[in-house]
N, CA and C of each residue as an Amber inpcrd file, in Angstrom:
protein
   612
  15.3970000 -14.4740000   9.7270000  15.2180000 -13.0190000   9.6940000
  13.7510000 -12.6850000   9.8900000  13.3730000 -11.6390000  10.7240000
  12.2840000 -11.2850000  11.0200000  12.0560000  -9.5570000  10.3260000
  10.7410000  -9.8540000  10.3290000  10.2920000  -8.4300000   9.7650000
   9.2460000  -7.8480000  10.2070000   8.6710000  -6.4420000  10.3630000
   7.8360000  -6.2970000  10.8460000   6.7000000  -5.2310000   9.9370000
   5.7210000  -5.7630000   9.7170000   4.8220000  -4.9480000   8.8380000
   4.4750000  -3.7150000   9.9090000   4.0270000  -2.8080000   9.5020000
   3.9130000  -1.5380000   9.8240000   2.4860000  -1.1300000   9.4890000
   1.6320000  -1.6460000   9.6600000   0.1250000  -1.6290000  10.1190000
  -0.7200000  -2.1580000  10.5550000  -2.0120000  -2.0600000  11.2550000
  -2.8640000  -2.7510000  11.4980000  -4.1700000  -3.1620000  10.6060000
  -3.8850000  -2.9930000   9.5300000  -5.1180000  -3.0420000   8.3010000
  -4.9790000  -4.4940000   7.6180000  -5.9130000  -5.0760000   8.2290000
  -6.1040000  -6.4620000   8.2550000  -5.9940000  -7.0150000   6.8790000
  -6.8090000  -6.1340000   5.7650000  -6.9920000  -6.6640000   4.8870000
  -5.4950000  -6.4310000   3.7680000  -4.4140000  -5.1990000   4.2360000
  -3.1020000  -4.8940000   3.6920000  -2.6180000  -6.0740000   4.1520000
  -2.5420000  -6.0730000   5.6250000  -1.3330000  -7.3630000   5.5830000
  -1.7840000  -8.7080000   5.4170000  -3.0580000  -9.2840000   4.9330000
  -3.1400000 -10.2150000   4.2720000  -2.1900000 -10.4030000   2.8570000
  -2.6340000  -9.4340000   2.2930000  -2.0870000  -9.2540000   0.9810000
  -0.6620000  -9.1010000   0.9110000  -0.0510000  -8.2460000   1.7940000
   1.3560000  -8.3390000   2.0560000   2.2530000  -9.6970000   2.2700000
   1.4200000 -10.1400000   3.0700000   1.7680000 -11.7250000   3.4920000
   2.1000000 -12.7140000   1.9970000   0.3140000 -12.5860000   1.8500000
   0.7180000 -13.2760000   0.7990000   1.7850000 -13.1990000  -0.6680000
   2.1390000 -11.5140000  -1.1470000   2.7000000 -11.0520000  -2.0440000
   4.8920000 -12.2180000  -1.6210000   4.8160000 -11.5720000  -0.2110000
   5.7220000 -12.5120000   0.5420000   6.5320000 -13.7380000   0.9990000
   5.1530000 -14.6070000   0.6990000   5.2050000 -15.5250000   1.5420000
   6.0660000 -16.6330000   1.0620000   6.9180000 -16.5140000  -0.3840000
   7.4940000 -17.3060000  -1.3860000   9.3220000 -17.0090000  -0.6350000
   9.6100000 -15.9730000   0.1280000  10.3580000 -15.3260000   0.9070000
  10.8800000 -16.3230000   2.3030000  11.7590000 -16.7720000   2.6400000
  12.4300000 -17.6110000   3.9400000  12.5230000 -16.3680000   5.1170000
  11.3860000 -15.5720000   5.3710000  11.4800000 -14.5550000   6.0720000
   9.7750000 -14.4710000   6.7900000   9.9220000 -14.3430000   8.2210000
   9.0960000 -14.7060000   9.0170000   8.3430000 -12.9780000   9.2690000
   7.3180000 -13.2040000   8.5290000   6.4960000 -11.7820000   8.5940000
   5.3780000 -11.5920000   9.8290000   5.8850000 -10.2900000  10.9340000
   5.3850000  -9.8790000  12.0280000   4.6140000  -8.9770000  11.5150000
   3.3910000  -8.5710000  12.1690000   2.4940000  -7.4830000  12.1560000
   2.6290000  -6.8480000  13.3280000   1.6160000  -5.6640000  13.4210000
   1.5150000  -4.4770000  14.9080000   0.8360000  -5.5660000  15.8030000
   0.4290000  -6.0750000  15.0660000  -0.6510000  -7.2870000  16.4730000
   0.1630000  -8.2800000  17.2720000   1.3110000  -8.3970000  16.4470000
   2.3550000  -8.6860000  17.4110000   2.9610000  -7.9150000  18.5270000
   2.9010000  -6.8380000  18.2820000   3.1080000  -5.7360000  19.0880000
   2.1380000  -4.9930000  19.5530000   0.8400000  -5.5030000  20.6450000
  -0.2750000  -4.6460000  21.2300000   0.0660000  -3.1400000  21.7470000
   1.1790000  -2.9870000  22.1760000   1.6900000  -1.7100000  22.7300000
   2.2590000  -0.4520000  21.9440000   1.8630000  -0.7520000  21.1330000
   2.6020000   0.3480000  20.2580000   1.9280000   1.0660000  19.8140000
   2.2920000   2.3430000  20.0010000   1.1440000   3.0500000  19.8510000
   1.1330000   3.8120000  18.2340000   0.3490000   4.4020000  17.9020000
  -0.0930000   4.9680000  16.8320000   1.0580000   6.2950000  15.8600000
   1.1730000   5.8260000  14.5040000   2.1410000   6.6470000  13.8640000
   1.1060000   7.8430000  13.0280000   1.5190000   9.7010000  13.6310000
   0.6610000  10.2260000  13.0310000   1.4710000  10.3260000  11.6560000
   0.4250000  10.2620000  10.5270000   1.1690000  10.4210000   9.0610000
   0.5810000  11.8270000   8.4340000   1.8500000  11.9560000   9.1100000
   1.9490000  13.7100000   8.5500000   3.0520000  14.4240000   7.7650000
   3.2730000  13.5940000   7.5610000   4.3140000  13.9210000   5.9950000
   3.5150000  14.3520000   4.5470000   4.4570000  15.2060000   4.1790000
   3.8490000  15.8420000   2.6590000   3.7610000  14.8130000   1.4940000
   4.7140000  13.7090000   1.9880000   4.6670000  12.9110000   0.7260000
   4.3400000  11.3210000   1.2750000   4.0650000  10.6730000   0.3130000
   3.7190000   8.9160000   0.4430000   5.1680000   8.7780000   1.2460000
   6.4510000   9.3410000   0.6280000   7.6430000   8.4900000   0.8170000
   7.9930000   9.0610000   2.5170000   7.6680000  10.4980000   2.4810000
   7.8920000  10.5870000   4.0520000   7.0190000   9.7450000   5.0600000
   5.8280000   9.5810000   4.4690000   4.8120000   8.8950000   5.5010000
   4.9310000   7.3700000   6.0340000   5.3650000   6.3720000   4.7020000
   5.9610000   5.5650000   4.8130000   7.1280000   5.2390000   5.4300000
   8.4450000   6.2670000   5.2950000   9.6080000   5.8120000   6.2820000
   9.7030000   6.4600000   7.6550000   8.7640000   7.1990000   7.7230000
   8.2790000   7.4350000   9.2930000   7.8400000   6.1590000   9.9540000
   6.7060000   5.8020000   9.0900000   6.3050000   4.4240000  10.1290000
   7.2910000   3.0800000  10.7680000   8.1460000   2.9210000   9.3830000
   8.8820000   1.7790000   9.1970000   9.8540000   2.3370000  10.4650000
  10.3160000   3.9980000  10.2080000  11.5360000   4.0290000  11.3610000
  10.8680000   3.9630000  12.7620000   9.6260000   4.4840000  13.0850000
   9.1950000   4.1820000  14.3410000   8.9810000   2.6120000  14.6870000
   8.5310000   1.8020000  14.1710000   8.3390000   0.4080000  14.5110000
   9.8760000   0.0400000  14.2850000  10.6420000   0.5220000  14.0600000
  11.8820000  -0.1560000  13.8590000  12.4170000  -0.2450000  15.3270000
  12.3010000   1.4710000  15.5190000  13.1950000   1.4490000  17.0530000
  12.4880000   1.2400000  18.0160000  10.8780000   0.9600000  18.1340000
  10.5140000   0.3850000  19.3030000  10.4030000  -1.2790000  19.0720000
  10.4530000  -1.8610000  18.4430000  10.8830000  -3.4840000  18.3710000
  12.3060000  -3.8230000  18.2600000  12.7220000  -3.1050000  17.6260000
  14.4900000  -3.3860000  17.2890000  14.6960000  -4.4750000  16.1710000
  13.6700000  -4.5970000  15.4440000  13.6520000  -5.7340000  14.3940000
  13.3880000  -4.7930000  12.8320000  13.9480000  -5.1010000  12.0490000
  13.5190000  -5.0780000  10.7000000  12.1650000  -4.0570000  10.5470000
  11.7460000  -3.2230000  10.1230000  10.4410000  -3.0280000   9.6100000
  10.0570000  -2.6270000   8.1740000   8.9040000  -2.5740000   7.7860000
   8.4840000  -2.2860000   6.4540000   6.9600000  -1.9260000   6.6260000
   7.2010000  -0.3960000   5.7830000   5.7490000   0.3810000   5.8550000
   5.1650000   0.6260000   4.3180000   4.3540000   0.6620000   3.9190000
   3.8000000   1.3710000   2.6710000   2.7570000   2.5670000   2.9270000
   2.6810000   3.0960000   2.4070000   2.1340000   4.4570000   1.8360000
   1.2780000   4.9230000   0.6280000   0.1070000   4.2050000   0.6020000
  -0.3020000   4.1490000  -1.1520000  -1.7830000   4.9040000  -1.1670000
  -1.8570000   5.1870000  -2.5920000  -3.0760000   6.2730000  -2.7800000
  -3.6750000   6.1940000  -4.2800000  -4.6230000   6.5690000  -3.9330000
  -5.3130000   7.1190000  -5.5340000  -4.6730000   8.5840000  -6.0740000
  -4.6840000   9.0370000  -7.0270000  -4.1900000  10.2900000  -7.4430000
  -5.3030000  10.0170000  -8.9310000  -5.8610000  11.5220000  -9.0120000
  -6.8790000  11.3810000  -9.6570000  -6.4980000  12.6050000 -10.6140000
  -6.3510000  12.3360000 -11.8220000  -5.8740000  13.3410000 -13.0070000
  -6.9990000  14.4390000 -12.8260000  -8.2140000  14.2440000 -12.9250000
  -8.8650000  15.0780000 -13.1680000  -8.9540000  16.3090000 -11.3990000
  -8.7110000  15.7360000 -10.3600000  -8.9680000  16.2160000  -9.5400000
  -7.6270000  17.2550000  -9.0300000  -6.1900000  17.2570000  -9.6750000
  -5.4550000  17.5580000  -9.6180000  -4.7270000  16.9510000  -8.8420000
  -4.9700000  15.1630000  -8.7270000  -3.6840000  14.7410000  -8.2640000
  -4.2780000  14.2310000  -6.2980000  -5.9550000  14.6500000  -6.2350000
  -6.6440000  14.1010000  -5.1330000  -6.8670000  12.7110000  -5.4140000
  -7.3910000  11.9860000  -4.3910000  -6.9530000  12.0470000  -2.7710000
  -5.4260000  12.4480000  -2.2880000  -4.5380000  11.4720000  -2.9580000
  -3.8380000  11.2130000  -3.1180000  -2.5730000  10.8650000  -1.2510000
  -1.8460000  11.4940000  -0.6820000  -1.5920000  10.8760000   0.6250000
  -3.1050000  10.9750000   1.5550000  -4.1170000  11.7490000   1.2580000
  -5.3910000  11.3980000   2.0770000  -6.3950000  10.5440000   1.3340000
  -5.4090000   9.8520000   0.9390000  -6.5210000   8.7870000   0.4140000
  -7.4110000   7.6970000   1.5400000  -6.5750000   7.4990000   2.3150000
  -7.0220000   6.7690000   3.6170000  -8.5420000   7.5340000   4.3520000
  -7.7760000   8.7840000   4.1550000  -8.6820000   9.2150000   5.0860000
  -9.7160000  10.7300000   4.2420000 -10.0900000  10.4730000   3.0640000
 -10.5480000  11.6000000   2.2380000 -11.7410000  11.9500000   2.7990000
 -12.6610000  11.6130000   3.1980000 -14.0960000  11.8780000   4.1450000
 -14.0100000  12.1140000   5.2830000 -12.1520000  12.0360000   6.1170000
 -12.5610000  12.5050000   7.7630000 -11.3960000  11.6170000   8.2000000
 -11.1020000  12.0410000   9.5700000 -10.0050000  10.9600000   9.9260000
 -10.4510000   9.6060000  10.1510000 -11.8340000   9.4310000  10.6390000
 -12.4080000   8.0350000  10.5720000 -13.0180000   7.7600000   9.4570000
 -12.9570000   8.0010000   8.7540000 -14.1870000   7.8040000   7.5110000
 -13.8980000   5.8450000   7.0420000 -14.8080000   5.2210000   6.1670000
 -14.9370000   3.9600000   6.3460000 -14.2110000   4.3950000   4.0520000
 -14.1240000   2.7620000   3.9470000 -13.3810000   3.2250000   2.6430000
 -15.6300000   3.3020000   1.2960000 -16.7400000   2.7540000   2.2280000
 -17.2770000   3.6120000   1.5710000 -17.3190000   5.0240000   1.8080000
 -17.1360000   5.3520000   2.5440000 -17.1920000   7.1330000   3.0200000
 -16.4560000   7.6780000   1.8040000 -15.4110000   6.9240000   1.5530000
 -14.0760000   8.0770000   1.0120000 -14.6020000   7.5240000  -0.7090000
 -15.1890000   6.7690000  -0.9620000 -15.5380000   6.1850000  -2.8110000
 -16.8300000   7.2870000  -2.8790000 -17.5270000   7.4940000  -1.4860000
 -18.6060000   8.3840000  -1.7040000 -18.3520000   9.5260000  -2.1670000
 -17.3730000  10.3100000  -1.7800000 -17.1550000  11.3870000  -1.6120000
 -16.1910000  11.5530000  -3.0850000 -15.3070000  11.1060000  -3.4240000
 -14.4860000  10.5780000  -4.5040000 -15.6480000  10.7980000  -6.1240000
 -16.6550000  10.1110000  -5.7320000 -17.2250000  10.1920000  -7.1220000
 -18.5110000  11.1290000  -6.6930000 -18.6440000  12.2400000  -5.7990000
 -19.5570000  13.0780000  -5.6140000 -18.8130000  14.3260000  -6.2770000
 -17.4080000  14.3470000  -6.0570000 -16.8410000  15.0600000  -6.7410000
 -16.1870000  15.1760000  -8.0900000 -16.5140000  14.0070000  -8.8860000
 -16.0290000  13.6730000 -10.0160000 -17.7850000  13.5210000 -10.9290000
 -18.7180000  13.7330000 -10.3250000 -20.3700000  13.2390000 -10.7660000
 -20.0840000  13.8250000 -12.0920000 -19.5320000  14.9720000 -12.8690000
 -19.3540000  15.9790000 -13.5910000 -18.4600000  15.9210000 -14.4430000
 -17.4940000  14.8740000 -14.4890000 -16.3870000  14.5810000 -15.3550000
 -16.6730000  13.2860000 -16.1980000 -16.7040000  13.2850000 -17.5020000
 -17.3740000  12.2870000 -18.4560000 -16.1300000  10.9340000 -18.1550000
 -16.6170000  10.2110000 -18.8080000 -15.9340000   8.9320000 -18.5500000
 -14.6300000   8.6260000 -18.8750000 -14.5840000   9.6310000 -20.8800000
 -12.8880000   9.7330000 -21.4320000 -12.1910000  10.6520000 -20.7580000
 -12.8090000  10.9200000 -19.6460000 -11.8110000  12.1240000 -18.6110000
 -11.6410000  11.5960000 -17.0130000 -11.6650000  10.5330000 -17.0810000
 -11.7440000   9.9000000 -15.3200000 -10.1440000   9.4820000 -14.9950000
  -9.2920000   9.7710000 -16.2040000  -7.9340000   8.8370000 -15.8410000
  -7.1250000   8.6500000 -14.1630000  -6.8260000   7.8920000 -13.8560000
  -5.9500000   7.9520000 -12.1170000  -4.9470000   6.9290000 -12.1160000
  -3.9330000   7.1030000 -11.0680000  -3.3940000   5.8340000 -10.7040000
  -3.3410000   5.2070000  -8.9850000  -2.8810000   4.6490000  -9.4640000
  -2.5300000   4.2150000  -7.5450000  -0.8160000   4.0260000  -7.3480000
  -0.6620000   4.7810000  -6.7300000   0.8040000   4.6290000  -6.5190000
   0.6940000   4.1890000  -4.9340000   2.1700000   3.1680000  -4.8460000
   2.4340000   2.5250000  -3.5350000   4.2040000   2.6560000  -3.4000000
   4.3270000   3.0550000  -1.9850000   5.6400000   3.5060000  -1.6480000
   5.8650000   2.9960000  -0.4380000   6.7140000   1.8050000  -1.0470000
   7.3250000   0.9200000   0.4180000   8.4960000   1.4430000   0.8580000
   8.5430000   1.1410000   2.4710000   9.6670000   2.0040000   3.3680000
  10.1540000   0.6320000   4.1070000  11.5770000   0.5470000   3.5910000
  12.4120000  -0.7010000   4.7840000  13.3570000  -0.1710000   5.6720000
  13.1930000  -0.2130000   6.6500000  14.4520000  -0.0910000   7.9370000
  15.0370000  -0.8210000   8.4000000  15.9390000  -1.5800000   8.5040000
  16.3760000  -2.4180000   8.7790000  17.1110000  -2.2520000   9.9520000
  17.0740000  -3.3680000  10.9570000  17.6990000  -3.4760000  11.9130000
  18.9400000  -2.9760000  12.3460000  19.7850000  -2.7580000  10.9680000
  20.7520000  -2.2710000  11.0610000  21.0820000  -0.7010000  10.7050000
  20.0360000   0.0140000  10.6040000  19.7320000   1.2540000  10.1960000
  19.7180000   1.6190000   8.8220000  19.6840000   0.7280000   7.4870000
  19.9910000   1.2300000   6.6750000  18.4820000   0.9060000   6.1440000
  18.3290000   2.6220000   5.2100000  17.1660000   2.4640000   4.6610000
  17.0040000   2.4530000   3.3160000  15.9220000   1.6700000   2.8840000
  15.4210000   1.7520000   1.5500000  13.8530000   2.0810000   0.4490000
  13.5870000   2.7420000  -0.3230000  12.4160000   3.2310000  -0.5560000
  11.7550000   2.1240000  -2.1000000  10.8700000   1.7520000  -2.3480000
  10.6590000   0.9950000  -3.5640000   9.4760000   1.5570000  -3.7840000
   8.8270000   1.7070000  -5.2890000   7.7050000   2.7110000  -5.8350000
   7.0420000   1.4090000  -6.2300000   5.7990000   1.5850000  -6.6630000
   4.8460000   0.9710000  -7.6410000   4.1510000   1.9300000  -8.2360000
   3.3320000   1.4050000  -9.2880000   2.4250000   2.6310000 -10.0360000
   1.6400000   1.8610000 -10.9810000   0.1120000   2.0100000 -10.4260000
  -0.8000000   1.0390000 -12.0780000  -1.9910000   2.2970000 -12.4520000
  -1.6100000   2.6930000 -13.8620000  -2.5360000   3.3070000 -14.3170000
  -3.8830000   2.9600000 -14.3040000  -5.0100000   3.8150000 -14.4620000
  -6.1410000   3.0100000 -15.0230000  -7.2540000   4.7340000 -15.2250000
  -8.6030000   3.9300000 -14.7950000  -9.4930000   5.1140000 -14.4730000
 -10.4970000   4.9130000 -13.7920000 -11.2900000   5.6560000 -13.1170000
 -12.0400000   5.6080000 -12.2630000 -13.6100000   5.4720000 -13.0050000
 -14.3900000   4.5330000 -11.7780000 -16.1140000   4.2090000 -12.4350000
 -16.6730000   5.2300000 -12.2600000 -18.0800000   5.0430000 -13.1590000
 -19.1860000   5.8320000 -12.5230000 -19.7870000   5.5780000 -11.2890000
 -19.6590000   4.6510000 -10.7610000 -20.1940000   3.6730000  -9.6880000
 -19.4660000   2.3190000  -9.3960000 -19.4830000   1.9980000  -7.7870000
 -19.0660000   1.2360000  -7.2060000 -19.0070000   0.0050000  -7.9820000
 -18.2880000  -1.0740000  -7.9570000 -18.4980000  -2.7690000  -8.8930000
 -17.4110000  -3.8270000  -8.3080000 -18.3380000  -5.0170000  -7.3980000
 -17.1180000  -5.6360000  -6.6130000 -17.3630000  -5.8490000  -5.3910000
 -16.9430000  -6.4150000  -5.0120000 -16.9030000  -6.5510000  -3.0490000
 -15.5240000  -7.1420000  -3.0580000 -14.6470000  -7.5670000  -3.6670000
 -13.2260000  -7.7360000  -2.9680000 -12.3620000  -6.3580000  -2.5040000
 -11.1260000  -6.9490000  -2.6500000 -10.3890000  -5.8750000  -2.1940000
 -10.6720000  -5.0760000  -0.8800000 -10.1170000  -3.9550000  -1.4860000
 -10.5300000  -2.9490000   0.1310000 -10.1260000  -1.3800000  -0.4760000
 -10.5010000  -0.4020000   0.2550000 -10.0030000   0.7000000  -0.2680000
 -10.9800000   1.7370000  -1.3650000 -10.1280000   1.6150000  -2.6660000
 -10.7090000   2.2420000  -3.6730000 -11.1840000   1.7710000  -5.0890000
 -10.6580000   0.2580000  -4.4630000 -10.5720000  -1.1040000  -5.5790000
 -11.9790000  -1.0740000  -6.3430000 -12.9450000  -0.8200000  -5.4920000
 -14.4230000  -0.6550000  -6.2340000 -14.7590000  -0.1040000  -7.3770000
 -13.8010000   1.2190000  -7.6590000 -14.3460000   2.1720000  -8.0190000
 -12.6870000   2.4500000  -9.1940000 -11.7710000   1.3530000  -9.5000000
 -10.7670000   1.6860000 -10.2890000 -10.0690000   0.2300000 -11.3520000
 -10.3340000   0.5620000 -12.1730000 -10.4630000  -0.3180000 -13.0860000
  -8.5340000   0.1590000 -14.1840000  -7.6640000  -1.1890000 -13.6010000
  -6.8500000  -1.1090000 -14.3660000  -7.0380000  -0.8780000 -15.6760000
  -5.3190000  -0.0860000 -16.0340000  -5.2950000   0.4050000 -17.9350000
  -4.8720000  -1.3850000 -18.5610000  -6.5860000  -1.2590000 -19.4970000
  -6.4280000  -2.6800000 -20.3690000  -6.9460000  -3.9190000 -19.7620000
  -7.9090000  -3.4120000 -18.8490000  -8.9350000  -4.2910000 -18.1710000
 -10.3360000  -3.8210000 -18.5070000 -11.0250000  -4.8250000 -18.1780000
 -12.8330000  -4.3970000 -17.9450000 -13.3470000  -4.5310000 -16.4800000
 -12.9530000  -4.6790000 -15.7890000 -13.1620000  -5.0190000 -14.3230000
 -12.3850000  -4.3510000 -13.0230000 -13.1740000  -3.8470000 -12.6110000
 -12.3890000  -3.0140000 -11.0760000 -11.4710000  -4.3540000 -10.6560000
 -11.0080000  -3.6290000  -9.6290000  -9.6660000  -4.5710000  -8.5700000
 -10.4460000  -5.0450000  -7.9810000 -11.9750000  -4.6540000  -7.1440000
 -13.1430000  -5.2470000  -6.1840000 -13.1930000  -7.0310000  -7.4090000
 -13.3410000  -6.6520000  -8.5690000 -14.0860000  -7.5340000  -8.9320000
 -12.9000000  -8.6260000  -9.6390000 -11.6820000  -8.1830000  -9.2710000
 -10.9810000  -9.3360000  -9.6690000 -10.7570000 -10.1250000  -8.6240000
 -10.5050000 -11.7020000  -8.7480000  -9.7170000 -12.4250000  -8.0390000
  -8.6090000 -11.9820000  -7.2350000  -8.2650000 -12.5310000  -6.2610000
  -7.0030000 -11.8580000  -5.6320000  -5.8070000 -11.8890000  -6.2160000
  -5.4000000 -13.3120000  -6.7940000  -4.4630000 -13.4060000  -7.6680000
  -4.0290000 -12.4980000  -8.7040000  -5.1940000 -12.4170000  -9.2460000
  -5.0910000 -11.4460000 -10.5590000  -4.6000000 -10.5500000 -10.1620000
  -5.3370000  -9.6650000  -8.8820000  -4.8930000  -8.3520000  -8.6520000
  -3.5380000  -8.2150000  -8.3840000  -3.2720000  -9.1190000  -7.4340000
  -1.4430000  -8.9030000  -6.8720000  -0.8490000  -9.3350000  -8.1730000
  -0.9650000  -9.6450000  -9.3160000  -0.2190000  -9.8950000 -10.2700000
   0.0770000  -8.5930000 -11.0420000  -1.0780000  -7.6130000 -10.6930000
  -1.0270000  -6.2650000 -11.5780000  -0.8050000  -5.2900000 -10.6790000
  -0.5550000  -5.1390000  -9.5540000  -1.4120000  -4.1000000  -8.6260000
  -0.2750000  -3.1900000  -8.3610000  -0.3840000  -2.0380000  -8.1830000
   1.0590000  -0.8760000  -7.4080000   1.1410000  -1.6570000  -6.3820000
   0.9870000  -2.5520000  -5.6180000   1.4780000  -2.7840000  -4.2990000
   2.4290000  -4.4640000  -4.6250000   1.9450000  -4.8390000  -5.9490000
   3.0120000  -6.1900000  -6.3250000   4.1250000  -5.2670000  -6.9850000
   3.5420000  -4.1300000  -7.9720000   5.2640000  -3.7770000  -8.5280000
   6.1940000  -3.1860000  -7.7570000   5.5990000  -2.8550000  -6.6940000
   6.4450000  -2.0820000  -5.3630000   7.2050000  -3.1810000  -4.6490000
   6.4720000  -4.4100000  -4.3930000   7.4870000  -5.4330000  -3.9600000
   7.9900000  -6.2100000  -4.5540000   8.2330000  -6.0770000  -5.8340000
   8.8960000  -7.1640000  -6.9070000  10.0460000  -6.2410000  -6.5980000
   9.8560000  -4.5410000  -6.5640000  11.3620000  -4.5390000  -6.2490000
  11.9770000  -4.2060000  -4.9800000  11.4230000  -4.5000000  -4.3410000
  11.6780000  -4.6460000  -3.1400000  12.0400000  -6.3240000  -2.5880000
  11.0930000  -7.4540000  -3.0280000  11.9410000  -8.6120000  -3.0140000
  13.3620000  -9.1090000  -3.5040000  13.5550000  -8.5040000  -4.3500000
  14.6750000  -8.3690000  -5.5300000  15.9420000  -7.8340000  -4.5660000
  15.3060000  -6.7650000  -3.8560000  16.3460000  -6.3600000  -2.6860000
  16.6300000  -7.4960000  -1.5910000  15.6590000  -8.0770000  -0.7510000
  15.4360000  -8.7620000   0.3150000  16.1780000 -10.0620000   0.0550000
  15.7780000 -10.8260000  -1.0200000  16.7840000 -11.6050000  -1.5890000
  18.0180000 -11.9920000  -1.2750000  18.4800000 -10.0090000  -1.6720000
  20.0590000 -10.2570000  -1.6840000  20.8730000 -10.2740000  -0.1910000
  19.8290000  -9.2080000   0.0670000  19.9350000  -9.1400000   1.7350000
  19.9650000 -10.0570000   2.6400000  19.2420000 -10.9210000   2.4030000
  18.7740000 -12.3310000   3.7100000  19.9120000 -13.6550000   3.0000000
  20.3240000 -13.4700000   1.7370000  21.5950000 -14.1640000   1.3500000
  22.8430000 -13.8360000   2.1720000  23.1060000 -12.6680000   2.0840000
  24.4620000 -12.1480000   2.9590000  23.8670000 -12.4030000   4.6770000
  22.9110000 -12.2300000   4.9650000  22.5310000 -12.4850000   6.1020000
  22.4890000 -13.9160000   6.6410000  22.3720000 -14.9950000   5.6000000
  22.7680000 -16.1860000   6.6850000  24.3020000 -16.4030000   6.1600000
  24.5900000 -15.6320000   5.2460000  26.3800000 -15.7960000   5.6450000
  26.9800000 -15.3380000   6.4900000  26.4380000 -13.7760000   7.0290000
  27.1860000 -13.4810000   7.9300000  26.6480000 -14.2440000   9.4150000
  25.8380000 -15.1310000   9.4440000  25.2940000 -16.3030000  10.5220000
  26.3640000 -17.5040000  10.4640000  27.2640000 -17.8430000   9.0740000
  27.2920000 -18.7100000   8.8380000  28.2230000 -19.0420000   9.5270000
């Protein structure tokens, strides 16, 4: 069974891969697919934005796909970046652009008031048209300042609930052990599982 990730963000589908890779399922990226062109994400929500992508890469490969959709949501900001989290400084902006801008607007909110989460919303399409949505969600709160060079994103600047250390500054392991984007595919493997079981029966 083949699958097809639903972005070009080098440093997601590392992590995807690896969250995966324990899976008898052969994981494709867009780089497998040079021709394909660009999904605008213009949906109101993570969950529309996500099964937009997954259904467009679905029907121009004809294989399996799977998209996510994930963000910061910031209590104090009313729930910002949140689907413009990608892109909070501009449609190109770099992910320092968007931590810049993130804590230029928070300079003013004391520290017992920074609370956020990151929510992640995976989208599966399957070859056979049937779709499915899986959530994640890790509380925490946001720094005064950047701490870290791993990760990617907003990891710098967000420090899981019941940690001392941003996501930048954990190990990778650690992170996919805690992260909205592992609890989103724990249940989403849980699905795939059952799926790729009936699938080499109905091969069989």
């Amino acid at each position: 069974m083949q699958i097809v990730l639903a972005s070009k963000n080098k440093k997601k589908i590392q992590e995807l891969k690896r969250m995966l890779e324990d899976l008898s399922i052969e994981i494709l990226s867009l780089d497998n697919f040079p021709n394909l062109g660009e999904v605008v994400e213009d949906g109101c929500t993570f969950e529309e934005n996500a099964l937009k992508k997954a259904r467009y890469v679905k029907e121009k490969t004809g294989l399996s796909a799977l998209a996510d959709d994930s963000g910061l949501e910031v209590e104090a900001l009313g729930g910002r970046p949140g689907i413009f989290s990608a892109r909070y400084a501009g449609e190109h902006a770099s992910d320092e652009d968007n931590i810049k801008k993130l804590l230029m607007e928070m300079r003013e909110i004391p520290e017992d008031k920074r609370q956020a989460r990151f929510v992640c919303c995976i989208a599966l399409v399957l070859s056979t048209g049937e779709e499915k949505v899986f959530w994640g969600y890790v509380n925490g709160k946001i720094t005064m300042e950047p701490r870290g060079d791993l990760g990617f994103g907003y990891d710098p600047v967000f420090i899981p609930e019941g940690y001392t250390l941003t996501f930048a500054e954990m190990p990778s392991e650690e992170k996919d052990r805690i992260s909205h984007r592992r609890i989103a595919l724990d249940n989403l493997k849980h699905y795939l599982v059952k799926f790729s079981q009936l699938y080499k029966q109905n091969l069989s």
